[in-house]
N, C-alpha and C positions, 0 to 999 in steps of 0.2 A: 328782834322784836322792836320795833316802831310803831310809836300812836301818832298815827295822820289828825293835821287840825280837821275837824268836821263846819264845811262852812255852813255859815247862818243865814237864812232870811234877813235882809232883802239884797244879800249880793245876788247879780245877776246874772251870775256862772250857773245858779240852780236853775234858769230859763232856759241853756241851752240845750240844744238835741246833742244826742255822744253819737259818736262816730263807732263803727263796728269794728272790734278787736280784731286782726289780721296778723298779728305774731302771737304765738304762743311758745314762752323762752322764759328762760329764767325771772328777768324784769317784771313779766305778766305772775309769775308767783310769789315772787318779793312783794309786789303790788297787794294780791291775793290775802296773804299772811297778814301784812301791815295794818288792810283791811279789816280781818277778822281780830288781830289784837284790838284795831280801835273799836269796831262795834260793839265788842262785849266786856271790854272799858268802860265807856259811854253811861250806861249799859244799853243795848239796844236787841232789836229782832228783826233786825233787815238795817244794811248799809248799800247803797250805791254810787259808783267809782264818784259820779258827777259832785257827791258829796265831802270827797275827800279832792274837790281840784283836776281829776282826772277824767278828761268828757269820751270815756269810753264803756262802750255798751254790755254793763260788766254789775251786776250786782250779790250780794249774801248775804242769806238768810238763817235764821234759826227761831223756828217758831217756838222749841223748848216744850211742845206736846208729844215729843215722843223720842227715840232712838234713831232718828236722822243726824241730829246732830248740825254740823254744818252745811251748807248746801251751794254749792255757787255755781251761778247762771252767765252765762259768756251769752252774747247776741240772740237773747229771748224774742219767741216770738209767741204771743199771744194766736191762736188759731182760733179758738171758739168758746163763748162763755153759757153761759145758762143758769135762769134761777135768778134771785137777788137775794143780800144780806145787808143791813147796815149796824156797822161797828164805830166805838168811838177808836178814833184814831188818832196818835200822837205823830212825831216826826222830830229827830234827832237835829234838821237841820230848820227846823221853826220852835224856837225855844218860846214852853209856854203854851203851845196849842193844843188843845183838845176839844173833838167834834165831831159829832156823829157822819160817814161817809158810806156812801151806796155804792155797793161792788157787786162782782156779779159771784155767785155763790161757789160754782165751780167753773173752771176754764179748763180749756186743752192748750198742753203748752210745746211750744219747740226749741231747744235751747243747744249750746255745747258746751261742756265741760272744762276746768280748766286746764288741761290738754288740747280741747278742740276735737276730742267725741262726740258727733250730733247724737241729744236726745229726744224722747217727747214720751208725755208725761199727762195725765191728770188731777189738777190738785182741786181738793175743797177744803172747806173752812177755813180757820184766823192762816192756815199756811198760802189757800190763794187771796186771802184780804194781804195779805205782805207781799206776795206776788205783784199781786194789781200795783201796790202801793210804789216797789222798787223800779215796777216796769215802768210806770209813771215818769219818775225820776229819769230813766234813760232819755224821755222824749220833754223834758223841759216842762210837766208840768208836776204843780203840789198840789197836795190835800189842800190847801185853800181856793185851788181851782174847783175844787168840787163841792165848795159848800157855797150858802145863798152869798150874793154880791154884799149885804149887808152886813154878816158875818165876817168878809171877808175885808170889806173897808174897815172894819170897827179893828180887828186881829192887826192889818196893815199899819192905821196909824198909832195902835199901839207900841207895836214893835220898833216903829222907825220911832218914837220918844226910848223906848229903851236903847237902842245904838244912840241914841246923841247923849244920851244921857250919860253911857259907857265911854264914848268919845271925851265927855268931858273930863274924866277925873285923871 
């Protein structure tokens, strides 16, 4: 068991896209585990790889509404959404945030397992709002990309006084 540091806004590893898992070995489980020990440390309901340093297309989730338990998604694909929901939404790797965000209610999804089992899947409710949220993270954007520019200046230069301020002591 290992807790991965969870990096913070405004490092710029959170903007980038992850590249697509293509080994599935040992490494990709250790990864997996390390994962899962740090999310629900944290405590959290969705980690993705990009968050813990590693830009591959690799997220888990546990929405905790039911007997699923843990869930991990290897090279998610979003196929088709439908509906809207907006939920207030936090994020493990923007400490401090919370704000209302528009998703789409239910999605159809295509994913592999962490084996490298192709699935596909329909999720609704707060388990596709985590979906949306983690997919997100594969492709370099945050919950602060999806709320108004004004909210999203106000959160930015708060945050960046909180790291100098951390910086300094």
């Amino acid at each position: 068991m290992a807790l991965l540091e969870i990096i913070k806004f405004p490092d710029p590893t959170l903007k980038e896209p992850s590249a697509p898992v293509t080994e599935f070995d040992e490494a990709l489980e250790r990864l997996i585990q390390d994962m899962s020990d740090t999310m629900y440390a944290a405590p959290g309901v969705g980690l993705a790889a990009v968050q813990v340093g590693v830009l591959k297309r690799l997220f888990l989730m546990d929405s905790r509404e039911d007997d699923r338990g843990l869930e991990v998604y290897v090279n998610p694909e979003i196929l088709e959404g439908e509906g809207e929901v907006e939920t207030e939404e936090g994020c493990l790797s923007l400490p401090d945030f919370s704000e209302v965000v528009k998703r789409k209610a239910r999605i159809r999804v295509r994913f592999q397992n962490a084996t490298g089992e192709p699935g596909e899947s329909t999720i609704e409710g707060f388990r596709a709002v985590i979906f949306q949220h983690e997919f997100d993270h594969l492709n370099g954007v945050l919950a602060t990309d999806r709320i108004s520019r004004l909210k999203r200046t106000l959160y930015t230069r708060r945050r960046i006084r909180q790291v100098r301020q951390e910086n300094k002591k």
